[in-house]
N, C-alpha and C positions, 0 to 999 in steps of 0.2 A: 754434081754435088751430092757426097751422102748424107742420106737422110738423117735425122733427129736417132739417137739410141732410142729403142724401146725399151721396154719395162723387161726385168730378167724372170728368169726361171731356174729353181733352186736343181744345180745340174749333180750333186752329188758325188761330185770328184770326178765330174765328164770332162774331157778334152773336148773339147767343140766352142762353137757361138751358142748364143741362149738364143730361142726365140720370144719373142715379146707377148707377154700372157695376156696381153688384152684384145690381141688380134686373133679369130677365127679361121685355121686350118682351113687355105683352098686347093683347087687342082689346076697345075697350068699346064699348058695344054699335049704335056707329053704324060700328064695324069700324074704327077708327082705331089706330095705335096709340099706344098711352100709356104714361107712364114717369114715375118721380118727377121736379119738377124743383128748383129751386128752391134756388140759393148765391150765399151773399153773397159781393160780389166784395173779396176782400181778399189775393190772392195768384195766382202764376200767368204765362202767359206770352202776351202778344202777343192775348188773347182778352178777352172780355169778358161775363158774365153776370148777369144778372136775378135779383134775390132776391124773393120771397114777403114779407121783412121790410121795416119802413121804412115802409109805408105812407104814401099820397100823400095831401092832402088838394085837395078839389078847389075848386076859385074859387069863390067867394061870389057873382062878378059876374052868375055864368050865363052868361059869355063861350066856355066850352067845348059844342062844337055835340054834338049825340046818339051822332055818332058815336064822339066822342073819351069821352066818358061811359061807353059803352058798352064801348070797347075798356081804360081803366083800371079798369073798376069788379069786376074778377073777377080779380083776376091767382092764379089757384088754385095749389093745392100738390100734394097727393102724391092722383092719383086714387083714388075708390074700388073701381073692378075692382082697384086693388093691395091696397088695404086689405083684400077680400076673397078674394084671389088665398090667403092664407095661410089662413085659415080652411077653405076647401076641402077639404080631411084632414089634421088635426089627425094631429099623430103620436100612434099609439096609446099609451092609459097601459099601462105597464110594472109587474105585477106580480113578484113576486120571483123566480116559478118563469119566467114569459115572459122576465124578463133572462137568467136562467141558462141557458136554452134556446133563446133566441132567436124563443121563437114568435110574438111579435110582430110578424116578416117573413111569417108562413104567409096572413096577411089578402093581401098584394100576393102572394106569389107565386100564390095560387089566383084571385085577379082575374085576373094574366097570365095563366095557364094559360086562364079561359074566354076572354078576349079571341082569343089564339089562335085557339083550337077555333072561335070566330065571325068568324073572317078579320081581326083587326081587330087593333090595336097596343094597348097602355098611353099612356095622353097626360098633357101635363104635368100638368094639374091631378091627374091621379091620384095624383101623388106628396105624399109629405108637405110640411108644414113643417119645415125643418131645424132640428134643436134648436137650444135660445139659446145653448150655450156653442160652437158648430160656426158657426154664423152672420158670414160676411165679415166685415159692419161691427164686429161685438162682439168679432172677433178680432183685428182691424187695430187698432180702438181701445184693448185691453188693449194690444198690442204697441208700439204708438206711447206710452203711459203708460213701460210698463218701460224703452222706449232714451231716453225724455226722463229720468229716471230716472240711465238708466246714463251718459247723456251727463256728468254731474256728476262723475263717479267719476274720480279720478285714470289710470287706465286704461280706456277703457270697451271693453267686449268685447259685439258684438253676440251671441255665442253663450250668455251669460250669460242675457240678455235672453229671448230664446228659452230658454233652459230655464228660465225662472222661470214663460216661459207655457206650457211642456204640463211639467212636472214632474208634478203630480198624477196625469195621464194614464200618467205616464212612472213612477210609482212602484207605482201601484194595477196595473199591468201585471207590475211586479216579482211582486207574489202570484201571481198567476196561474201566472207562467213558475216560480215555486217545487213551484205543483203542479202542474205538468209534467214537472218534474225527479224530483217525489218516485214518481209514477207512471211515467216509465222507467226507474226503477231498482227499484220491485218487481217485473216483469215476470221479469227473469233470475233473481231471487233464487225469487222462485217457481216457475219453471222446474224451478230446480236442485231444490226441494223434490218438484213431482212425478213427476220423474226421482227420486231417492230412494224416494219413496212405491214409484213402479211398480216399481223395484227389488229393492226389501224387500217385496214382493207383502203391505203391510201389507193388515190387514182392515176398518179404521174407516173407515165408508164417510161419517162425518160429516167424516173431514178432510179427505177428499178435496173434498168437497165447500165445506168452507171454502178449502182452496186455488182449485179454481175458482171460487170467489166473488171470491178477492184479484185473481187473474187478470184479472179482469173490471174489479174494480174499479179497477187498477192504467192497464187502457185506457181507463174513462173519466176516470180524471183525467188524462192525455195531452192525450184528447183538448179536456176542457173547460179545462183551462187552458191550453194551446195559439190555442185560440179565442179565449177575451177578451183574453189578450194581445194576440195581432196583433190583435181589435179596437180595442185601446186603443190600441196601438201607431201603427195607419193612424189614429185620429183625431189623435194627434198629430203625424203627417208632415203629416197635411191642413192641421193649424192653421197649423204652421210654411210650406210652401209656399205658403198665402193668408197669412198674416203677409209671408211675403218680395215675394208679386204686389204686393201692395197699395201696400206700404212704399216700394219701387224705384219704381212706379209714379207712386207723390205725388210722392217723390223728385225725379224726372224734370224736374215741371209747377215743382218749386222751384228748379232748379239755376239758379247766377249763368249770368250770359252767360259770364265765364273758365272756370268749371264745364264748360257748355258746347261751353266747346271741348276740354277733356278727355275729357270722357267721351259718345263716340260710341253712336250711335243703335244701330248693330249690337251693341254691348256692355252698353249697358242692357237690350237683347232676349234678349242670352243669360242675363242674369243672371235675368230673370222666366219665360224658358222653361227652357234648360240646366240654368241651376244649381238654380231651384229644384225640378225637378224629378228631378234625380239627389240632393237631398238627400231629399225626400220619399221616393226608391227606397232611400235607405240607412239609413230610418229602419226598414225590415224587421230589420234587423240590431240593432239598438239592445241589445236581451236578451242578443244573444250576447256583449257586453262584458263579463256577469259569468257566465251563465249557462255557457258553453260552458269555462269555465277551471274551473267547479265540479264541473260534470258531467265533465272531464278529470278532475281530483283524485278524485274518487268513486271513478269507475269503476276508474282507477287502483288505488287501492287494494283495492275487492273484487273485480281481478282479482289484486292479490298474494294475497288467500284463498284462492285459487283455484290457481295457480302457483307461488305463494311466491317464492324472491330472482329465478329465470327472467324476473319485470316488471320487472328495474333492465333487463334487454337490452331490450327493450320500447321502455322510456322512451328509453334511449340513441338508439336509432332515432326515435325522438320526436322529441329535441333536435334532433338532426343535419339533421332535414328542416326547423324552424324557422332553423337558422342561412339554410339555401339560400331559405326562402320570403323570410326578412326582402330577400337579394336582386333575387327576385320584385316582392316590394311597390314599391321604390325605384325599380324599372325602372317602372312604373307609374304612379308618382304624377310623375316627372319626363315620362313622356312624355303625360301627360294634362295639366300644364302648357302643353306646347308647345303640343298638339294645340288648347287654350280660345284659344288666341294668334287661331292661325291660322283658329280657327271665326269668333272676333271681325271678321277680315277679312272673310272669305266673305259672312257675314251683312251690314254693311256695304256692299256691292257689291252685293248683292241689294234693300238698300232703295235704293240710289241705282238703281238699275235700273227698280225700281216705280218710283219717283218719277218720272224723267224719260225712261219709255216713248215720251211725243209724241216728243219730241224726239229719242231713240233711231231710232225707226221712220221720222222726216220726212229727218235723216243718213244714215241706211244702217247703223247703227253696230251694229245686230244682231251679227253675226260678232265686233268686237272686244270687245265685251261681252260674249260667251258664250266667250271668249278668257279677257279676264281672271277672268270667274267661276271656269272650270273650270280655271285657272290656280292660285286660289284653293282650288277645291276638291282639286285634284292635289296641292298644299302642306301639306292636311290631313290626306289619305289615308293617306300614311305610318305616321303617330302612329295614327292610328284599326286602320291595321290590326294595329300592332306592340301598342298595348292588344290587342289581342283574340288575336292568336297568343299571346301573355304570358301572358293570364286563361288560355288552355284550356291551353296548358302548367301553370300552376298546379294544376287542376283534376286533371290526369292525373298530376303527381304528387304531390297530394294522395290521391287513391285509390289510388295505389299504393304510399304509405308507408305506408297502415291493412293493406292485405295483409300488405307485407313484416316490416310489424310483429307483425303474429300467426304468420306465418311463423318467425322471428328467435325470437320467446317459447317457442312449442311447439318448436321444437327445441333450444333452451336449455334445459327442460325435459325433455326426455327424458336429454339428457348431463348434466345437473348432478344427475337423479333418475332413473337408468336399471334402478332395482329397482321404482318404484311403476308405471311403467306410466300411459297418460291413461285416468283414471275420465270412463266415460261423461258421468255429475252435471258434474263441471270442466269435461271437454270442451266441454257446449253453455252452461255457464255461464259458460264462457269464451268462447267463440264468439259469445255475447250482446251480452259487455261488450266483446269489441272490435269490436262495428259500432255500439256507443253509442259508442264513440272515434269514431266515422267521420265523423260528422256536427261535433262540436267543432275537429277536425281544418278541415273544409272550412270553418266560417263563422266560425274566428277568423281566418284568414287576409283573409275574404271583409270583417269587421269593422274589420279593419287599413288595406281598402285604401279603405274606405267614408271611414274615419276622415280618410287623407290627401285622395279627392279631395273630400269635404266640408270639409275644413280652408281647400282650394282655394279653393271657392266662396263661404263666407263671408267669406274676405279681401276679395274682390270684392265681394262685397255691404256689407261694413262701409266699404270705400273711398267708394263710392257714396254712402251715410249721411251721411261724414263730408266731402262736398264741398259749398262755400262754397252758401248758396241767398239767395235776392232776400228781403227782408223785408217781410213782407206789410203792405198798408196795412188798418187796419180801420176800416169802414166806419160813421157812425154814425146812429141813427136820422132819419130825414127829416120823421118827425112832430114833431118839435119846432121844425122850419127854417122861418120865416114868409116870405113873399114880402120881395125884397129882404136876405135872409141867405144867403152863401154855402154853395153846396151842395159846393165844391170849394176848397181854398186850400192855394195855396203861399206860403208864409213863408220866403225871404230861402235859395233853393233853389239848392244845384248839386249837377250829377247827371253821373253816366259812367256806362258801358256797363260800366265794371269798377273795381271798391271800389279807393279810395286809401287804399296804405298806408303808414303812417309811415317816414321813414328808417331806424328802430332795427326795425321790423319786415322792411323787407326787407333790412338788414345780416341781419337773423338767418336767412331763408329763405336767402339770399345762402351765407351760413355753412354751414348744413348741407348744400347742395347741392354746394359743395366738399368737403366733409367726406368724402360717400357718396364722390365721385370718387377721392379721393387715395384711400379704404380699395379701389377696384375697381380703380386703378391698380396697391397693389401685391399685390392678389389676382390680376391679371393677369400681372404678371412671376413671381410662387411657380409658377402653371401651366404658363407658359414654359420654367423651368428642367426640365422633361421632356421628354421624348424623344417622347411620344406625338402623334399627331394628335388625340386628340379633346380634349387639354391645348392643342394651340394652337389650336382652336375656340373652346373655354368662354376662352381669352383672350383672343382676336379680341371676341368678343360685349362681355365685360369692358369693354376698350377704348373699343367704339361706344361702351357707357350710359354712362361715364365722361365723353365728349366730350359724348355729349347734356345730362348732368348740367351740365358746364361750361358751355355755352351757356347753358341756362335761367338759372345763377348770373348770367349777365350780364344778361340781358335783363331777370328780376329790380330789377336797378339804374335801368332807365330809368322817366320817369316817366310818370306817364298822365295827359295833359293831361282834365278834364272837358269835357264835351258842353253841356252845359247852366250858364251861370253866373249867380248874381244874380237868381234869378227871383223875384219877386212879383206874386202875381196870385190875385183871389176871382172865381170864377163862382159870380154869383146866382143864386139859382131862379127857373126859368120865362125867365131872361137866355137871349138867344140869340147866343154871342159866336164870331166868324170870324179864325180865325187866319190871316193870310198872312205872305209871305216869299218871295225866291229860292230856288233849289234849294241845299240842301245847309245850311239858314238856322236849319234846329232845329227845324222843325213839327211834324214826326212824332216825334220827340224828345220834345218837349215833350207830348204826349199819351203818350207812353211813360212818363214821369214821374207822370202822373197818374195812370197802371197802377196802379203799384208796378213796372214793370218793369227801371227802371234803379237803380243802387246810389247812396245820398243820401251825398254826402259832408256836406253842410252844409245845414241848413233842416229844412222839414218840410212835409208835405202830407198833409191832412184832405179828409175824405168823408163825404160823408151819402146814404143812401138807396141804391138798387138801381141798377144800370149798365149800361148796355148798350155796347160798342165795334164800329164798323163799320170793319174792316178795311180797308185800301188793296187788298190783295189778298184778295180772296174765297174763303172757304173753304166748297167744295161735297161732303157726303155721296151716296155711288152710294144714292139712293134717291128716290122720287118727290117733286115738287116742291113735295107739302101736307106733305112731312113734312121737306123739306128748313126750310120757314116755321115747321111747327110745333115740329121740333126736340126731342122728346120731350114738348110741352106737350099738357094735354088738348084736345082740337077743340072751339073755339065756332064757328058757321056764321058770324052776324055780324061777330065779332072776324074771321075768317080773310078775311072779305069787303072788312072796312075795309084791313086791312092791304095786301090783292092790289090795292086800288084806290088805294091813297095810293102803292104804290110803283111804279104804272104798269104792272104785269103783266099785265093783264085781257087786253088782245089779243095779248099773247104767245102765255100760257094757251089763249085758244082757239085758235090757229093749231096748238097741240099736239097729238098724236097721238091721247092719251086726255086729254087738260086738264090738271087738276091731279094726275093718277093717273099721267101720265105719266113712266117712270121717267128720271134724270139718268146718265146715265153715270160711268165713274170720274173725278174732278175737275172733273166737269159740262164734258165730251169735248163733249156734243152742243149746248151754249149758246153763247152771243155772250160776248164779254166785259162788254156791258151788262148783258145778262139775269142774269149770276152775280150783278154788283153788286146789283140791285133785288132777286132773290133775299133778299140775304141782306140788305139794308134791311128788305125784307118782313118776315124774321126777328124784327130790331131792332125795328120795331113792332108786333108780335104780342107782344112782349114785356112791353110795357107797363110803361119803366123809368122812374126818376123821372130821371136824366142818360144823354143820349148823349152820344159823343165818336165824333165821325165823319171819315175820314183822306180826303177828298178823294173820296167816291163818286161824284160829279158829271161826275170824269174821264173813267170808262171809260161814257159815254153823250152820244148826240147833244144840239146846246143845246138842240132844242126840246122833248126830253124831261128836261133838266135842269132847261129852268125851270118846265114841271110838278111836277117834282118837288119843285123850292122851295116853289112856290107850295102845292101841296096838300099836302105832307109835311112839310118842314120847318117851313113856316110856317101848315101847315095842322093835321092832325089831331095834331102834334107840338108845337102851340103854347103849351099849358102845362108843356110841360114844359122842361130848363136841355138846352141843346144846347149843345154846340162841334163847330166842323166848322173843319178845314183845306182849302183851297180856292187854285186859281191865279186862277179864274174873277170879276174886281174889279168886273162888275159887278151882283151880289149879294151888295157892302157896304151895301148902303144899304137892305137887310132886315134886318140886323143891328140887335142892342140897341148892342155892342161892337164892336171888330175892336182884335185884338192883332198888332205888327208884329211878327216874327222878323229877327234880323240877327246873324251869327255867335254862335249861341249864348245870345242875349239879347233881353230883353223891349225890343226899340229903343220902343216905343210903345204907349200904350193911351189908346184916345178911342170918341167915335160915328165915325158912318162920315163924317159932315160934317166932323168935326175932322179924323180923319186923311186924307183928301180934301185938305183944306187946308194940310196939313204934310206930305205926301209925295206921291213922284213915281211914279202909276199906271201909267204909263208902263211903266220900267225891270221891275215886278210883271206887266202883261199881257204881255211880251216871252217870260216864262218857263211861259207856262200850257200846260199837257201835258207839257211832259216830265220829270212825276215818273210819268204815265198808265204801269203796268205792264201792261194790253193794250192795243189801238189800238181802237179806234171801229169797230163792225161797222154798216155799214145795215141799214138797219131798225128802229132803236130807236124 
């Protein structure tokens, strides 16, 4: 039975399986490495992957040669060094007294301790299995349950969502920090008693002794409920910041193309590094929401026992410092605003920088790139440093309003009661309860500001959520598809790069887009009418989005002509059909359609069985070239043999440094533009899919390794299976079953190669072969 899909990996217009990004790279035992693979291809961008599902059946004829036998007849799932990988140390069972004391850790920490002492480290295997409720997948999958959930709701609030999935975490925590609370506050109370006691030089030397019993007892519940709190507490930050990884991250692989162009690669990154990780840090605070206003009241109060009316002065100084913090806060939360603007930028400019290093380094452009970065970064700076002068201002006078405040008391005290004098007992029972103030004091502020720039970040993350995404095609089983039934069909298809929306739909986008403006219009003139500079700032700004607002309203209006019109068209199984066309004619289009990649205004497109897509442009991992092939799949020696030899790599391979061991630099830096191509062919037939859809490979390699590769791959160990391949090169139509013509955006033709030979002009088609080629031709292929 195969196993469950794992989670994907954004493959970059790779022909392969994804491996599942929540499982850790092992070695089995031929030292390979392995990785779950195995997803059905029904969503997604610009890639294409291999499922485990679907199942192929293979010719009755016996027409398929040993080696093609060989390379379908295993297409495996989720190895077993992984299946094993978990069993390895079971997390220990947990008795009642091990929970409450945690001794359950003492096994690993006395491993680490002898490892040590033997020069040696803790290694992965040593660690446990992560419980089931902690576990990536089981936490993405609840979370993605609840916001499909919430998505229905007349409002949907992704933070809803989230607290529905660590609530339990988030409530069984509340006990805990109950008795923590309840144990700092008999600490002072008992105090005061045996100050009394020693006072009253009583003689029962039993109560003394139950005092110090409470005493005691008073710190260990401190400290045990202090402890499972913040344990329960950090499992709930964890869930939530792999709920948010995960979530952004599919997110990402779903977003429309217009999507796309809104929400930049550098802003997706903040939101699964930044944000979710300052919401994870401000989930330390979560207790202090109630706890810290309770324990103020408490203490409060059995410090009036203690001073009597002298705590209204107290409290007054109390208030007074909260009006000044709420100032505090607001400086804060706006300039941590700014500052996510401008990180957005930075970050941005840093992957356009990885990205196009070649090119960088072959320009000279070093200098103005480390220009704009730190240009970038100089725009950040500011904000970052004004947070941080702000937070230690707070901080200082936070502790100095708990002083000023016991200060302000006791001498209120002495003038409002200047016959009683401070009784020792009051004095440190006093002195107790106001450094229990001290702490309420610091983390409700600390809670306030967690609250705004978390408030921050989930906006951002709920944006993301609720941006348009590509609808996934689903894929259906191949084992019911007989020779001669399509494996592929489009029904009476047109498709754009971006959804067509009705008139009454974009009057109304149209609508509110004016709407925001005219309301920032005259929120810009109100700020105008003062005197101040940072009033004609926040109107200047005003102003901009107003204007950007207005534009978008217009653009809004126009239409969007589709890409694709009128298409009908079935690829049969084991059919081997050649799409050509002029440049700019819809081929690549048109296999983008069979994605799922473009938005279907009208029709529909069916699929059966597992896929593989070979890029036009080649997408290479920095890593050795057996694994670039294998891609996370388990190593078979023959399978990886057929495949290196059908894609014509063998004398590459050995001309390599170490062979196949040989590592690929970053975007495969050290290959040809051929070698990428067959590369990643190699992939696609390692893969062993029931359809490929191939974007012109052919291009980036010389003819005489092209027509090898017709001959032994395409039509070789790849001959049972449904291929399409778009191609300039017209004299390998007449290997074809089919050949579909392109001509602005439509299906101009579909025949054998003889037919369309005989109704079209070869001619005007060979005139245009190479230049869709995105590298040029290196010698030596």
């Amino acid at each position: 039975m195969d196993p469950e899909p794992p989670r994907t990996t954004d493959a970059l217009g790779a022909a392969t399986s994804i491996p599942g990004s929540t499982v850790p790279q092992l070695q089995n035992e031929d030292s390979e490495a392995v990785v779950p693979t195995a997803l059905q291809v029904d969503r997604k961008v610009g890639y294409a992957v291999p499922t485990t599902g679907g199942g192929r059946d293979q010719p009755a004829d016996g027409s398929g040669a040993w080696e093609r036998q060989k390379l379908f007849e295993d297409n495996r799932g989720v190895p077993e060094a992984i299946k094993e990988y978990a069993k390895v140390q079971p997390h220990p069972r947990m008795n009642i007294i091990s929970r409450a004391t945690f001794g359950w850790l003492s096994a690993m920490v006395k491993l680490g301790y002898t490892r040590n002492a033997e020069g040696s480290n803790l290694e992965p295997t040593d660690l446990w299995e992560v419980q089931t409720g902690l576990q990536s997948t089981n936490v993405s999958a609840r979370f993605q349950t609840l916001w499909e959930e919430e998505k229905h709701r007349p409002k949907p609030s992704v933070s809803r969502a989230l607290w529905r999935l660590i609530r339990r975490d988030c409530l069984i925590s509340v006990f805990f920090e109950m008795l923590k609370l309840v144990g700092s506050f008999v600490n002072p109370m008992v105090i005061r008693e045996i100050i009394v006691y020693v006072q009253n030089r009583e003689t029962d030397v039993n109560k003394g002794i139950v005092l110090i019993f409470l005493l005691w007892v008073g710190a260990i519940l401190v400290g045990f409920g202090k402890s499972h709190s913040m344990h329960l507490v950090m499992n709930a930050g964890a869930k939530v910041k792999c709920a948010i990884n995960n979530a952004a991250y599919d997110k990402a692989l779903l977003l429309s193309n217009a999507a796309r162009q809104r929400k930049t690669v550098g802003e997706i990154v903040n939101i699964m590094s930044a944000d979710a990780d300052k919401i994870y840090q401000n989930f330390f605070s979560f207790n202090s929401a109630w706890s810290s206003p309770a324990q103020l009241v408490v203490a409060l109060y059995l410090l009036y026992l203690q001073v009597e009316n002298a705590t209204w002065t107290g409290v007054g100084s109390l208030l007074l410092s909260f009006v000044a913090l709420a100032f505090i806060f607001i400086r804060i939360a706006r300039l941590e605003r700014l500052r996510l603007k401008f990180s957005d930028i930075r970050v941005k400019l840093m992957n356009e920088m990885v990205q196009g290093v070649k090119i960088i380094k072959f320009m000279g452009w070093e200098d103005p790139i480390l220009q704009a970065v730190q240009g970038a970064r100089d725009a950040e700076l500011p904000y970052v440093r004004g947070i941080a002068y702000t937070k230690a201002v707070m901080v200082a006078f936070v502790l100095g309003t708990s002083i000023f405040s016991g200060f302000v008391t006791f001498a209120t005290y002495i003038s409002i009661y200047p016959l009683r004098g401070l009784d020792p007992a009051n004095v440190f029972t006093a002195v107790a309860l106001l450094n229990l103030l001290r702490w309420p004091l610091m983390s409700v502020p600390q809670f306030v500001a967690a609250v705004a720039s978390s408030r921050i970040s989930l906006d951002r993350f709920q944006k993301l959520l609720e941006e348009d995404e590509n609808v996934p095609i689903e894929a259906g089983d191949s084992a019911g598809v007989a020779a001669g039934q399509p494996m592929v069909a489009i029904r009476g298809g047109t498709f754009a790069w971006d959804r067509e929306r009705t008139q009454e739909e974009r009057e109304k986008i149209r609508d509110d887009k004016v709407a925001k403006a005219d309301k920032l219009d005259k929120e810009a003139s109100a700020a105008l009418k003062g005197s101040s500079v940072s009033g004609a700032e926040a109107a200047a700004k005003k102003q901009d989005e107003a204007k950007t607002l207005r534009k978008e309203a217009e653009d809004v209006m126009l239409p969007w002509a589709p890409t694709l019109k009128g298409v009908d068209l079935d690829i049969k199984r084991g059919e081997f059909v050649i799409i050509i066309g002029k440049v700019g004619s819809g081929k690549s289009s048109l296999l983008s359609a069979i994605l799922g990649e473009m938005e279907t205004i009208t029709g529909s497109v069916s699929r059966w069985g597992s896929l593989s897509y070979v890029a036009q442009t080649p997408w290479i991992r920095n890593e050795t070239v057996k694994h670039n092939i294998l891609f996370g799949r388990q190593y078979d020696a023959d399978r990886y043999k057929i495949a290196v030899n059908a894609a014509c790599l063998g004398p590459d391979i050995a001309q390599l440094p170490a062979g196949s061991e040989t590592e690929i630099g970053e975007r495969g830096v050290n290959l040809s533009g051929g070698q990428k191509a067959r590369i990643q062919l190699a992939r696609a037939i390692y893969c062993a899919s029931d359809v490929y859809i191939m974007d012109d490979p052919l291009s980036a390699v010389d003819t005489h390794v092209s027509a090898r590769l017709m001959e032994g791959c395409l039509c070789g160990v790849l001959s049972n299976t449904t291929r399409v391949l778009v191609t300039h090169q017209v004299q390998y139509l007449s290997r074809a079953d089919r050949v579909v013509v392109m001509e602005e955006g439509r299906v101009a033709d579909v025949g054998t190669p003889g037919e369309i030979m005989t109704r079209r002009d070869m001619t005007a088609l060979a005139q245009h072969k190479g230049k869709e080629e995105e590298e040029p031709v290196e010698g030596g292929e």
